[in-house]
N, C-alpha and C positions, 0 to 999 in steps of 0.2 A: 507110781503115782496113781492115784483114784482118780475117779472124771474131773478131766481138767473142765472147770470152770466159766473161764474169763482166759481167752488170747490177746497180749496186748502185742501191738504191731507198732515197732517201734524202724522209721527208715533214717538212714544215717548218714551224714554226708559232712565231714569236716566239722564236727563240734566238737573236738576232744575239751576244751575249756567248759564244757555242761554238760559231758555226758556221763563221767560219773555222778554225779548230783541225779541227774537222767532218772541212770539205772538202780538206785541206791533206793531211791522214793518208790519204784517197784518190786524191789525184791524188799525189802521193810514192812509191806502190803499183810496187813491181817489175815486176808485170806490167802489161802496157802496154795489153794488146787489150781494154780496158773501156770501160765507157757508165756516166754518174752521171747518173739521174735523179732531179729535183728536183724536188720538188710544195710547191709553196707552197698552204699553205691559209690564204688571205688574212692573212697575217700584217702587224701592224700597228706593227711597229719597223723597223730597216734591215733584214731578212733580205733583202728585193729588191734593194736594192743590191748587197750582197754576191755575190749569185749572180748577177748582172746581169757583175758585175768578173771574176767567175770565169773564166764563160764566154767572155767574148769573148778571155780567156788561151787558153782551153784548151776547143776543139771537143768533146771527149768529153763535156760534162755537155748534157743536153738537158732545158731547163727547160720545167716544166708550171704552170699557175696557176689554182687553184678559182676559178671562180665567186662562189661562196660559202664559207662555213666548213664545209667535208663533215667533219670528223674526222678518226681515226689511218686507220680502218680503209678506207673509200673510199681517202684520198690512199693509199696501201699497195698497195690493187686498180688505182688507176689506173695505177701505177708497173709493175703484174704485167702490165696490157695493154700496155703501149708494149717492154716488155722484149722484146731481142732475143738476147741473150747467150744461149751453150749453161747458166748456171748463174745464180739468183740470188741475190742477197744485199741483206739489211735492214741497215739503219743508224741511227740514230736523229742528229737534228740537233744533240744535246746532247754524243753520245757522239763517239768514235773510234777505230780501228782500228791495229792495230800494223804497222812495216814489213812486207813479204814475206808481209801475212796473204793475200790473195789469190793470191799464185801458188802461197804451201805449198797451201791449201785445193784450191784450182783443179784443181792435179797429183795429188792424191790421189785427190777423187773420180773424175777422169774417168777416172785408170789403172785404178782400181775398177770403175768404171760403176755410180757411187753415184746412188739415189734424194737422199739426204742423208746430209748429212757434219756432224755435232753437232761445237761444241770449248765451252773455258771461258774465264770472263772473267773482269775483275775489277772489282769497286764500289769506288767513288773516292769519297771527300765530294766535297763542291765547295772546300774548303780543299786538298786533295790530301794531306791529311796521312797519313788512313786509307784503307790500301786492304785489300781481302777479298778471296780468292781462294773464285769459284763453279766447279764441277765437276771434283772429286775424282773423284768414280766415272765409269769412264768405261769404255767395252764397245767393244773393238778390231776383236773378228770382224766378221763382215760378215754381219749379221741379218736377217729381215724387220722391219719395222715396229713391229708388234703384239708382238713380243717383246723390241723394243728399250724401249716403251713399259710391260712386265709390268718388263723390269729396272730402270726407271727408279723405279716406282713402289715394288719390295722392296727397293729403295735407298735412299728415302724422298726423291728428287734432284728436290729442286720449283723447279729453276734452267735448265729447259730453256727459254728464250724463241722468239719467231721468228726474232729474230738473232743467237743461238747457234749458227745453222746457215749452210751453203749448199746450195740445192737446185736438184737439176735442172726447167730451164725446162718441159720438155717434159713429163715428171713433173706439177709443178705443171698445167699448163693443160690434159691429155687428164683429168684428173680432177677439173677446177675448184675447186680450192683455194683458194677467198679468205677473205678476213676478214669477219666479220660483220660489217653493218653498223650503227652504233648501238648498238655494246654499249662499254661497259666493259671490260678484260681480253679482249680481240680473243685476246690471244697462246698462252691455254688454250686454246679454243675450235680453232685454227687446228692448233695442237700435237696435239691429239688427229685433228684430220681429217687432218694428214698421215701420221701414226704409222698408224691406223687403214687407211690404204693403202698405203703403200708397201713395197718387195719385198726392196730392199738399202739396209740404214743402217748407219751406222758411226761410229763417234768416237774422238776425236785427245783426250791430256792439256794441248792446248796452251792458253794463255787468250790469244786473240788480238784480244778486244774489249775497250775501255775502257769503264766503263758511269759516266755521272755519275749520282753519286745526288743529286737539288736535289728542296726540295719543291713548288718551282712548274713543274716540268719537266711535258713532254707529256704523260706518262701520271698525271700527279699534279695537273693544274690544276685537276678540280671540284670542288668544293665541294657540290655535289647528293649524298649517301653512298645518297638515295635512286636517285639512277640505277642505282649500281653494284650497289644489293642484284637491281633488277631483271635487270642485265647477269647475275649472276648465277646469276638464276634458267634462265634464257635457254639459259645454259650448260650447266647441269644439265638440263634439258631437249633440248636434241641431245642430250649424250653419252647421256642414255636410251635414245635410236632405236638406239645399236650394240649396247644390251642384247638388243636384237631379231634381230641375227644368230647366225648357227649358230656361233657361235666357240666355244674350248675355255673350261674351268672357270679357268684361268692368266688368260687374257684380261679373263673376265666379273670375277673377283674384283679385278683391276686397275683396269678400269672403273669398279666399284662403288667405292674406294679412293679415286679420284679426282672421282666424285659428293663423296662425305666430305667429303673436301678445301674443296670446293669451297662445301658447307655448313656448314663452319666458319668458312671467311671470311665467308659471308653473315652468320652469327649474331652477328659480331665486329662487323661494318659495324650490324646490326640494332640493336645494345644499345646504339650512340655517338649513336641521334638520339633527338628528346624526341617526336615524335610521328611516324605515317604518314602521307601522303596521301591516303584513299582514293580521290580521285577519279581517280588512276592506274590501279585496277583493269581501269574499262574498255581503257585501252589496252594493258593486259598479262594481259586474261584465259588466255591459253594457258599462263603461269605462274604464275596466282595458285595455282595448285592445288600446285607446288613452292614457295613461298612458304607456304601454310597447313602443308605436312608439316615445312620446315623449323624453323621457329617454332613447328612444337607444342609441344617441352619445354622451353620460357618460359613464366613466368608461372601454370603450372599447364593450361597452352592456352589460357588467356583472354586477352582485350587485344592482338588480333591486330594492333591498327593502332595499339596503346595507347592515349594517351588523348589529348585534343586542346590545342593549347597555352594556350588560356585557361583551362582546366579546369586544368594542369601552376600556371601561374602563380597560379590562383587558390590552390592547393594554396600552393606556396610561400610566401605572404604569411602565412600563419598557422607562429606557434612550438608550437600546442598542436594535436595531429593525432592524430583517434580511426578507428581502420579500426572501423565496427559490422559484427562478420559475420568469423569467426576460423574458417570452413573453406578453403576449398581458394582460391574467388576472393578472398576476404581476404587470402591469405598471396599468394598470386601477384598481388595488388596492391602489397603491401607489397612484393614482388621487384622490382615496375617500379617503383618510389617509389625504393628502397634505391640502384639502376642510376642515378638521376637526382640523386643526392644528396640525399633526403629521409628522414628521417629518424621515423618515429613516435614518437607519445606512449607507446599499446598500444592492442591488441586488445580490443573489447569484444562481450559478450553478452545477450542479454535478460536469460537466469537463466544460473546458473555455480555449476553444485553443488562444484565444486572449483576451489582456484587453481591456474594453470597458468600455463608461459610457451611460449612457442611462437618458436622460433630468441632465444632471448636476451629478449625483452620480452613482459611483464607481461599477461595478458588478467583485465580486471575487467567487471562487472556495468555496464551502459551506464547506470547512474543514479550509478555512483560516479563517472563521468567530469566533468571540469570544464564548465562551463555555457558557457566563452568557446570550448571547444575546434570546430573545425571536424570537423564528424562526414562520414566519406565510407562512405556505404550501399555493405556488399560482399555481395550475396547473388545468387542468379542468378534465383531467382523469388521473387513476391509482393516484391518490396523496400517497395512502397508502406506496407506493413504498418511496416517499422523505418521508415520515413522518420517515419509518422506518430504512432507511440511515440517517437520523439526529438524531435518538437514538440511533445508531448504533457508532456513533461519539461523543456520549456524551451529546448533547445538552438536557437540562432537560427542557424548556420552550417552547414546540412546540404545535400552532395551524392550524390544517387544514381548511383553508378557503372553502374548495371544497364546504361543504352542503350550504352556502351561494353564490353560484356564480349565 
């Protein structure tokens, strides 16, 4: 073969239903001087097969096989090491690419002597019925980086993936651009450290990738929400480190935008599970500290890891539910109960010179409250004192919220 071109890196993990489609829309490819690298990350249906068939059709794919189950972001690195191509390109084993997408790309950046070359794609259901066009906005000139990256973000254009692009090999590897490993959302992370470098970027209106949207696809298969809040964090934490360069006020404010961002999704991910783990802490102390800033305006600040699931369940068994304690940890209880689908009876107090409600329900005097109700102690010091006034009174169903606050 003559100089290979174009390396597409393609990581594999359980698509045999769209991997030929895949690999067909590549090797189909106009231009001819490519290399399709396959990482199987022990996939446990026919994907071996299939690229097994492939190849011995057609020399250009050179298959790779984990060991073990590494993830997106290894299989991804290991594909960036074997790459030999002047340019490369991601693919995902679900998705595919359109005719002539490689050699338009190809010709462009290299008559440029492009770092990277952004285009637009389109979301597909898995039905095919719906498709969405991503990247509208789209910035012609031939920019650095860091500006392509401010425009992206006063655009509000949160559709830049890692295979929205093609990038120079050499680019990539003299600045070490890989993917995190073990995170979640690899393709923010990744998107910011090449943006953050490079010298000449540029983008096309074309949408030349097909994106499958399924929700058991590669980047949709955990089920852990607590991985991703940490991936997350992780994330926001590098992009902090480029708040530490001498860059202009444009940059820094982009940056910052993209922090945001980033702790909006956490907050979204945070509020869909019934309790934390804390025994993850230790292993993610270097983010817990961006994990407590983001989570502070829940809850009132309290109930950082919320509350623990037998505590949640013991909660739920009861129809009659007394918050004792109608300041700040009371109401920011009531906000994680409200989150969970739980619903209060009301609010009560020792004494209560006036009736009041507080968001829509009722606060009374904790002797008016029903004797079968389950009373959950919300106060942040001395609680023993109300625990022991609501025994005092008869109530047999009393939980101290305090070690959880």
């Amino acid at each position: 073969m003559s100089q290979i071109k174009v390396s597409v890196i393609i990581p594999v993990y359980n698509t045999e239903k769209y991997l030929v489609k895949c690999l067909v829309s590549v090797l189909n490819q106009s231009l001819r001087e490519i290399e399709i690298i396959c990482i199987n990350d022990c996939s446990t249906d026919n994907s071996d097969e299939i690229i097994n068939k492939f190849q011995k059709q057609d020399s250009r794919i050179i298959y790779k096989k984990n060991s073990n189950n590494k993830g997106l972001s290894i299989s991804r690195n290991i594909g960036i090491e074997c790459a030999r191509g002047k340019y490369i390109f991601f693919l995902d084993s679900d998705d595919y690419i359109k005719e002539n997408t490689l050699e338009e790309l190809y010709y462009k950046a290299y008559e440029y002597n492009l770092d990277i070359l952004y285009f637009g794609f389109n979301e597909i259901q898995i039905n095919g019925e719906k498709v969405k066009r991503k990247g509208e906005d789209f910035f012609p000139d031939i920019i650095e980086g860091k500006d392509f990256f401010c425009n992206s973000m006063e655009k509000n254009n949160s559709y830049l993936m890692s295979w929205t692009a093609i990038y120079d090999r050499n680019f990539i590897k003299k600045n070490n651009i890989m993917f995190e490993k073990e995170i979640i959302f690899e393709d923010d992370l990744f998107y910011v450290k090449a943006l953050m470098t490079a010298t000449r970027v540029s983008s096309v209106n074309d949408c030349y990738y097909g994106y499958m949207r399924r929700d058991n696809s590669i980047t949709k298969s955990t089920n852990n929400i607590q991985k991703k809040i940490w991936s997350l964090c992780k994330i926001m934490v590098k992009t902090y480190e480029y708040l530490e360069n001498d860059y202009d006020d444009r940059v820094n404010i982009s940056l910052d935008k993209f922090i945001r961002l980033e702790s909006k999704a956490l907050i979204n991910y945070y509020k869909r599970i019934d309790c934390f783990d804390m025994s993850d802490v230790k292993k993610h102390r270097a983010d817990y500290i961006m994990l407590s800033i983001a989570s502070s305006s829940l809850y009132n600040g309290f109930f950082q890891f919320k509350l623990p699931l037998e505590i949640l369940e013991k909660i739920r068994e009861n129809q009659k539910i007394v918050i004792y304690g109608a300041g700040k940890v009371g109401q920011g209880l009531n906000e994680l109960l409200c989150e969970r689908g739980i619903c209060i009876s009301c609010f009560a107090e020792t004494k209560l010179e006036n009736k009041l409600q507080i968001n829509g329900i009722d606060t009374v005097e904790i002797q008016e409250a029903d004797r079968d109700s389950l009373i959950l102690i919300a106060i942040k010091n001395k609680s023993y004192k109300l625990v022991d006034n609501a025994k005092s009174l008869g109530f047999k169903y009393i939980v101290d919220i305090n070690e959880y606050i």
